[in-house]
C-alpha positions as CSV (number, residue, x, y, z in Angstrom):
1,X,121.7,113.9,95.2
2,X,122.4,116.7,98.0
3,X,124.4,118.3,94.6
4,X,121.5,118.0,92.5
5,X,119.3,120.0,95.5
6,X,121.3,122.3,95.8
7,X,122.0,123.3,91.9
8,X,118.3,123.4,92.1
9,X,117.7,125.4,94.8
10,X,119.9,127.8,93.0
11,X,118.3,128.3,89.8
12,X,115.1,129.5,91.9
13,X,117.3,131.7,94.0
14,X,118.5,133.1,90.5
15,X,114.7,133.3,89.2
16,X,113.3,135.1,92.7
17,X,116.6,137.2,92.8
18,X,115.8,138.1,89.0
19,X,111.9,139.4,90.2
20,X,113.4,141.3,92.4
21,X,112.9,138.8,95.9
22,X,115.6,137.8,98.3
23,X,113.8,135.2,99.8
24,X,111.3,132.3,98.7
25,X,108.8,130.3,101.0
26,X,107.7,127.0,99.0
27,X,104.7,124.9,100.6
28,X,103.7,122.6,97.3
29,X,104.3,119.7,98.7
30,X,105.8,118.2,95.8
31,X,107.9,121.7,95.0
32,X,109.4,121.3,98.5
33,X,110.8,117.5,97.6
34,X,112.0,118.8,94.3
35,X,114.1,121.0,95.4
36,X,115.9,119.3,99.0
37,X,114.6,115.7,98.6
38,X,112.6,115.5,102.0
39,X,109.0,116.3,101.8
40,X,106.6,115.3,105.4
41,X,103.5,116.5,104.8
42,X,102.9,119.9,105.7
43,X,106.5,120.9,106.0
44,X,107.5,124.5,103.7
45,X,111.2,125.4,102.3
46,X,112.4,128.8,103.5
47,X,115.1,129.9,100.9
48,X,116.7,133.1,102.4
49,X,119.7,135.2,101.7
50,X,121.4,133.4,104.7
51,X,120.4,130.3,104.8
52,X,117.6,126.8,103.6
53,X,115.8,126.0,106.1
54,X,112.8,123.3,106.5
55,X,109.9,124.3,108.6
56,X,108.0,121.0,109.6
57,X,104.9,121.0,111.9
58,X,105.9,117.6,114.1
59,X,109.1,115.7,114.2
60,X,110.4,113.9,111.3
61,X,108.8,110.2,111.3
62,X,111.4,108.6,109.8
63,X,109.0,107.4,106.5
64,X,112.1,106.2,103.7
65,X,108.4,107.4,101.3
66,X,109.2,110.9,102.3
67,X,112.5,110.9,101.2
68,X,115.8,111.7,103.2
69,X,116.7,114.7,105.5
70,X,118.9,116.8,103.5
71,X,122.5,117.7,105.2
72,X,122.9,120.3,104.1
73,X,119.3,122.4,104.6
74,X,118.5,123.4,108.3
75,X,115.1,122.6,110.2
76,X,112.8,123.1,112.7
77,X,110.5,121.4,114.3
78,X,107.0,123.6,115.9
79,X,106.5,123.5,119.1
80,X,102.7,122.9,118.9
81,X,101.3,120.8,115.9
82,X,98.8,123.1,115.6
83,X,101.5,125.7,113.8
84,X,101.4,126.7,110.6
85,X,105.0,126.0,109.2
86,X,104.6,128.6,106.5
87,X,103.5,131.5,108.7
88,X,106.3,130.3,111.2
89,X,109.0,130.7,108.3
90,X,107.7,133.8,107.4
91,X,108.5,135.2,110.8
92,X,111.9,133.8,110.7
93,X,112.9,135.1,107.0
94,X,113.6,138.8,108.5
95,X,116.2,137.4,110.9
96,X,117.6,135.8,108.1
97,X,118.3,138.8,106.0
98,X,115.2,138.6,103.8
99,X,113.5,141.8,102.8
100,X,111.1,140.6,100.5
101,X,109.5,136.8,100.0
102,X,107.9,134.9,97.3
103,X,105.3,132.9,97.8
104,X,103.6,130.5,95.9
105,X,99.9,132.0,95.9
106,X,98.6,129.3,93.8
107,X,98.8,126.6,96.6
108,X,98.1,129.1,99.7
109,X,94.8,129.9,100.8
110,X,93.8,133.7,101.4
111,X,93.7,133.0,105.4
112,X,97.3,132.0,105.2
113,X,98.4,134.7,102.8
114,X,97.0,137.4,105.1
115,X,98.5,135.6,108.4
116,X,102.0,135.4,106.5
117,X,101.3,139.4,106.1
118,X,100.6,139.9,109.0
119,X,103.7,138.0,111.0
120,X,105.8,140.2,108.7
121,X,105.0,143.3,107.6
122,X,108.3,144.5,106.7
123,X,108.2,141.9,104.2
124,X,107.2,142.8,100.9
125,X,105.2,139.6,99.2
126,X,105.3,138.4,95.5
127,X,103.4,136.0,93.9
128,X,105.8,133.0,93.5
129,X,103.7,131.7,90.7
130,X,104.4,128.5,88.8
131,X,108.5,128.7,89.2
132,X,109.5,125.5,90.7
133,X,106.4,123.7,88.6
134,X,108.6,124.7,85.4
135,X,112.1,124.1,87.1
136,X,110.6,120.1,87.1
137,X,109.2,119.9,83.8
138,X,112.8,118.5,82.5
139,X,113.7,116.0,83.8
140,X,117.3,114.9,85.0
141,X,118.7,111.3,84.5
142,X,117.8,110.3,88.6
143,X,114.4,111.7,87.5
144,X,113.8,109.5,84.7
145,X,115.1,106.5,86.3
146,X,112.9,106.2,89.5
147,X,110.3,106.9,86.6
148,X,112.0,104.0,84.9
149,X,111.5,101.7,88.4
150,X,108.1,102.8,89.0
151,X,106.9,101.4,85.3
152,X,108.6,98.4,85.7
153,X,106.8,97.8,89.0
154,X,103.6,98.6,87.4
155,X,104.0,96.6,84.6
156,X,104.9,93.8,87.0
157,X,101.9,94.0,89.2
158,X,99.7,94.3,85.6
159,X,101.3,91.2,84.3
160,X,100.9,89.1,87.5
161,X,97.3,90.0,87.6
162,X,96.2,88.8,84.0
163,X,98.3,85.2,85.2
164,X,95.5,84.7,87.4
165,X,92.2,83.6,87.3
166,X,90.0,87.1,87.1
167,X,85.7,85.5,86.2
168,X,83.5,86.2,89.7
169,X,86.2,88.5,91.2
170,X,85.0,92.2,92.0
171,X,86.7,95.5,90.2
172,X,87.5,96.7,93.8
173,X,88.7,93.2,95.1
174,X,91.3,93.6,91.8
175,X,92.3,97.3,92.1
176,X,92.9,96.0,96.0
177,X,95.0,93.4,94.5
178,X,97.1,95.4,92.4
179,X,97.6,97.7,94.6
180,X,99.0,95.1,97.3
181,X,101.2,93.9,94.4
182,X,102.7,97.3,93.7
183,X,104.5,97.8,97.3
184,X,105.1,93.5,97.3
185,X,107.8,94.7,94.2
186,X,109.4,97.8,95.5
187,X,107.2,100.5,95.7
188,X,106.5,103.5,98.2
189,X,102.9,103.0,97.3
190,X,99.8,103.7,94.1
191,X,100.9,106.4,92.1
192,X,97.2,107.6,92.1
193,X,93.6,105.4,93.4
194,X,94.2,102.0,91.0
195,X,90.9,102.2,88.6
196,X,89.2,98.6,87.3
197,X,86.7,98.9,85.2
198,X,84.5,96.0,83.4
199,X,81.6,95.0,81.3
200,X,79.7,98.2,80.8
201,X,82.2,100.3,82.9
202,X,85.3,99.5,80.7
203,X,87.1,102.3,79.6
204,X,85.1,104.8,81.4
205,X,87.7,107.7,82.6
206,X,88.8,108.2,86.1
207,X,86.2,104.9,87.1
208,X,85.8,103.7,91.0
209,X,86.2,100.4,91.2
210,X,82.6,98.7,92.2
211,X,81.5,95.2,93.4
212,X,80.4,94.6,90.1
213,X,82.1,91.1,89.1
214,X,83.9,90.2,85.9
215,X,82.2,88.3,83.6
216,X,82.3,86.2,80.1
217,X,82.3,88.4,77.3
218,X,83.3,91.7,79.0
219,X,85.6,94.2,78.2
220,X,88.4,95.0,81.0
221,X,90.1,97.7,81.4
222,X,92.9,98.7,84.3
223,X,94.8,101.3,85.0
224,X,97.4,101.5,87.8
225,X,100.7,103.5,88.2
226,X,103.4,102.8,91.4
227,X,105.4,105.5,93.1
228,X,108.6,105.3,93.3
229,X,111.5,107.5,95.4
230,X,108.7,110.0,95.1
231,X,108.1,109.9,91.4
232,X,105.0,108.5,89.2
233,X,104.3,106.7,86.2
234,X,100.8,105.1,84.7
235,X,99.7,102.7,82.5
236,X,96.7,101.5,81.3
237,X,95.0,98.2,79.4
238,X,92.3,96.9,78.2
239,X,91.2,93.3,77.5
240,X,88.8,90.7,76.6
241,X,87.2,88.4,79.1
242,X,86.6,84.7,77.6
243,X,88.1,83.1,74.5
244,X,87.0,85.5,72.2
245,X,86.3,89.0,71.5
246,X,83.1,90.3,69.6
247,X,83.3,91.8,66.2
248,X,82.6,95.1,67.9
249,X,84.8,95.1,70.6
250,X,88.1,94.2,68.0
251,X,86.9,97.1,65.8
252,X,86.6,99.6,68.7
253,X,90.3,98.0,70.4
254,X,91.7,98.7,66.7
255,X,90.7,102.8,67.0
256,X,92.1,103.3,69.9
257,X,95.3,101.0,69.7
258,X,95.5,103.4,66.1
259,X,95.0,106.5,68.0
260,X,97.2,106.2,70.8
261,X,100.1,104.5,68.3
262,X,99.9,108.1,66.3
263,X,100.0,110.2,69.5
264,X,103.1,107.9,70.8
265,X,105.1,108.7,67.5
266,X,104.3,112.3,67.7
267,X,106.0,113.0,70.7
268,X,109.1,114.6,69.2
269,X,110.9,117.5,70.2
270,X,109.8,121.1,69.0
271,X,106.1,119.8,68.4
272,X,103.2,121.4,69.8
273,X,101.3,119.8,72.4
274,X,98.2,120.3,70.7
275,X,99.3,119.0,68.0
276,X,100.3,115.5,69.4
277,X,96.1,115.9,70.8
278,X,95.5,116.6,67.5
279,X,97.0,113.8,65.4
280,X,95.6,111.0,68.1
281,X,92.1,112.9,68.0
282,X,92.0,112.7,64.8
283,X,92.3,108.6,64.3
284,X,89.1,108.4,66.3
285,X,87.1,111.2,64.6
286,X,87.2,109.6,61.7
287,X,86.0,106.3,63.4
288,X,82.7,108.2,64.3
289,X,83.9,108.4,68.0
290,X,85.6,111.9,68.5
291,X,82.2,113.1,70.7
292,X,83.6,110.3,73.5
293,X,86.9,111.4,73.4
294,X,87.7,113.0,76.3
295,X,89.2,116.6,77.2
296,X,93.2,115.7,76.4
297,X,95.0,112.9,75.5
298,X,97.5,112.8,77.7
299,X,99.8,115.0,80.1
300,X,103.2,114.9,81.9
301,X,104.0,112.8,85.3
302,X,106.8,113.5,87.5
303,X,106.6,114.0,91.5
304,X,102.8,114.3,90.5
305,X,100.8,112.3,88.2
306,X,99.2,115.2,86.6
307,X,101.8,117.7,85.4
308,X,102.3,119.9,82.8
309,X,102.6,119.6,79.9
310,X,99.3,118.9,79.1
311,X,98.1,117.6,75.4
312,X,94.8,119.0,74.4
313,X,93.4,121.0,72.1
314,X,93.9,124.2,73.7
315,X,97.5,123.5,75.1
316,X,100.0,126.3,74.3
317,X,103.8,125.4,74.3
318,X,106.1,122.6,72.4
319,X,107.5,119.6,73.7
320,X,111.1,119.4,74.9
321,X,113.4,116.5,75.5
322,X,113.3,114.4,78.5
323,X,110.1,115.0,79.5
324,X,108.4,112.4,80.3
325,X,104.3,112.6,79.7
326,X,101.2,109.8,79.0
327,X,99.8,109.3,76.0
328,X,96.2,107.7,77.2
329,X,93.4,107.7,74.7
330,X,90.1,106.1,75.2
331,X,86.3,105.6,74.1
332,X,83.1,104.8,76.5
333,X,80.7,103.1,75.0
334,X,77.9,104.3,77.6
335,X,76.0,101.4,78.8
336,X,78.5,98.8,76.7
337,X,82.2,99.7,77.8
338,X,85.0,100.4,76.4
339,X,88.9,101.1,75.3
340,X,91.6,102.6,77.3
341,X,94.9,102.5,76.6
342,X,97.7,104.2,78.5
343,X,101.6,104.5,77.9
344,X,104.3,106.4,79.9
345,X,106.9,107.4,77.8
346,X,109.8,109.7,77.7
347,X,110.4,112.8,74.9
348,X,113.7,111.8,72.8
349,X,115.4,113.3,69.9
350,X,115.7,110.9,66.9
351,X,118.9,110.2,67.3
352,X,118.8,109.0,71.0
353,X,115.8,106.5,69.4
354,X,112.9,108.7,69.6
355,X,110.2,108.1,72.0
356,X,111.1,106.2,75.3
357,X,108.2,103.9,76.3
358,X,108.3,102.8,80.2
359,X,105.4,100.9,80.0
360,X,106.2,98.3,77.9
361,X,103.1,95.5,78.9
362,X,102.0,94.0,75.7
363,X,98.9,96.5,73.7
364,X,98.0,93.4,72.2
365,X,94.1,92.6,72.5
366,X,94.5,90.1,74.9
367,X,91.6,87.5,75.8
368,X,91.7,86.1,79.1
């Protein structure tokens, strides 16, 4: 992968060289893994005319989760932990034949910006921007298959969990559970907090698992993601507890399953994000539900579980090939529960067979 680094590292040389900066001083966290591999928390990526060069604030721990030390990229370690990494490389750029930095202003805070001024003033700062965001919005074949892993793991965990008895057990006790289950098959850890939901806090978005216990007759809905080599997937159910679902819940199931079924065949290349929002919005308008739809139905994953592209209403832009995004519609019933149901899936042309789904646990309306 050092290869792969490097070729990337050089495209944002190209991009910085092309705004008219020599040098580059990333501190996204997940930017600076993109781009040599090896992200500790808190370290930056000096990219100067001379030479790449980590800044870390403490030695490196030795965590396999934050990736490899890269060979061929320098580092250095600060003498007091109370450093901060980015104004340190911003001293050193100079001495490494830098004349003028970019910096991604979007992540730094106005203190650090003015003490990064301040350490250099020869150095003439530009705004970074979103750069290395849009250098990861394709992904690359080692990309997609850690994505590959982590949905594998996830669906895993998921179908483990619905093997075992779930009546009387807490939403937290079973988010714990999952999460347990995720590292158990292979993973550096939950891809984001694992959200349970039941009874009348079924398919309620972004939901905190409670001590409220499962019970006959409830709706249950989980969603969960692993991490994987850095990179994230997600997927989401929802099911019946007992042996058989109301009348009300099958009809409410059979929107959603409809909506997110459209949005998943929609996801070609060359079509408007909005308008895959569009098509699975409008499978639930015309069920009556399109005021509990939420903001968008879905958005891309990568080193971060919420990336661009997203796919709402307002999105600007069109879909290109393998990017990998979520296609997550759902519907709270306030007070009653609801539907959620969540895919990870890959952007393919047609003739490589069109959608690429990850997550392939059964969208069945299972009862428990």
């Amino acid at each position: 992968m050092s290869e792969v680094h490097a070729a990337r590292r050089l495209r944002l040389r190209e991009r910085c060289a092309a705004a008219g900066s020599t040098a580059a001083l990333v501190s996204r966290e997940p930017n600076v893994r993109y781009l040599c591999g090896y992200a500790p928390a808190g370290a930056v990526l000096l990219l100067a005319p001379d030479r790449d060069l980590l800044v870390l604030p403490r030695e490196p721990s030795g965590d396999p989760a934050e990736g490899r030390m890269p060979e061929d990229v320098g580092h250095v370690v600060l003498p007091s932990p109370e450093g901060d990494p980015a104004v340190a490389a911003a001293d050193l750029a100079p001495g490494f034949g830098a004349d003028g930095l970019a910096v991604e202003e979007h992540h730094l805070t106005v203190a650090r910006h003015r003490a990064i001024a301040k350490v250099a003033p020869r150095l003439r700062l530009n705004d970074l921007g979103g750069v290395v965001e849009q250098l990861r919005l394709v992904k690359e074949d080692e990309e997609i298959a850690a994505i590959r892993i982590a949905a594998e793991i996830s669906d895993q965990a998921l179908g483990e969990l619905l093997e075992s008895i779930l009546v009387g057990r807490t939403e937290r006790h079973l988010a714990l559970e999952l999460e347990r289950r995720l590292v158990d098959h292979g993973a550096d850890g939950a891809a984001f907090p694992t959200c349970v939901g039941t009874g009348p806090n079924a398919g309620a978005a972004h939901h905190t698992p409670s001590d409220r216990r499962v019970e006959e007759g409830d709706f249950l809905t989980v969603c969960l993601g692993a991490r994987y080599r850095g990179y994230r997937c997600e997927v989401g159910r929802t099911f019946v507890i007992g042996t058989e679902p109301a009348a009300w819940q099958i009809e409410l199931y059979e929107v959603v399953f409809a909506a997110q079924r459209a949005g998943r065949e929609a996801l070609v290349p060359g079509v408007a994000h909005r308008d895959v929002d569009r098509v699975t919005r409008q499978v639930v308008e015309a069920a009556g539900y399109g005021d509990l739809l939420g903001p968008c139905v879905g958005h891309g994953v990568g080193l971060e579980i919420h990336e661009d592209p997203r796919l709402s209403p307002a999105a600007m832009g069109k879909l290109d090939a393998c990017v990998p995004v979520t296609v997550e519609p759902g519907v709270h019933l306030p007070g009653r529960g609801g539907v959620r149901i969540d895919d990870t899936l890959v952007v393919r042309h047609a003739a490589d067979g069109g959608p690429e789904l990850l997550t392939i646990t059964t969208k069945e309306l299972l009862a428990l």
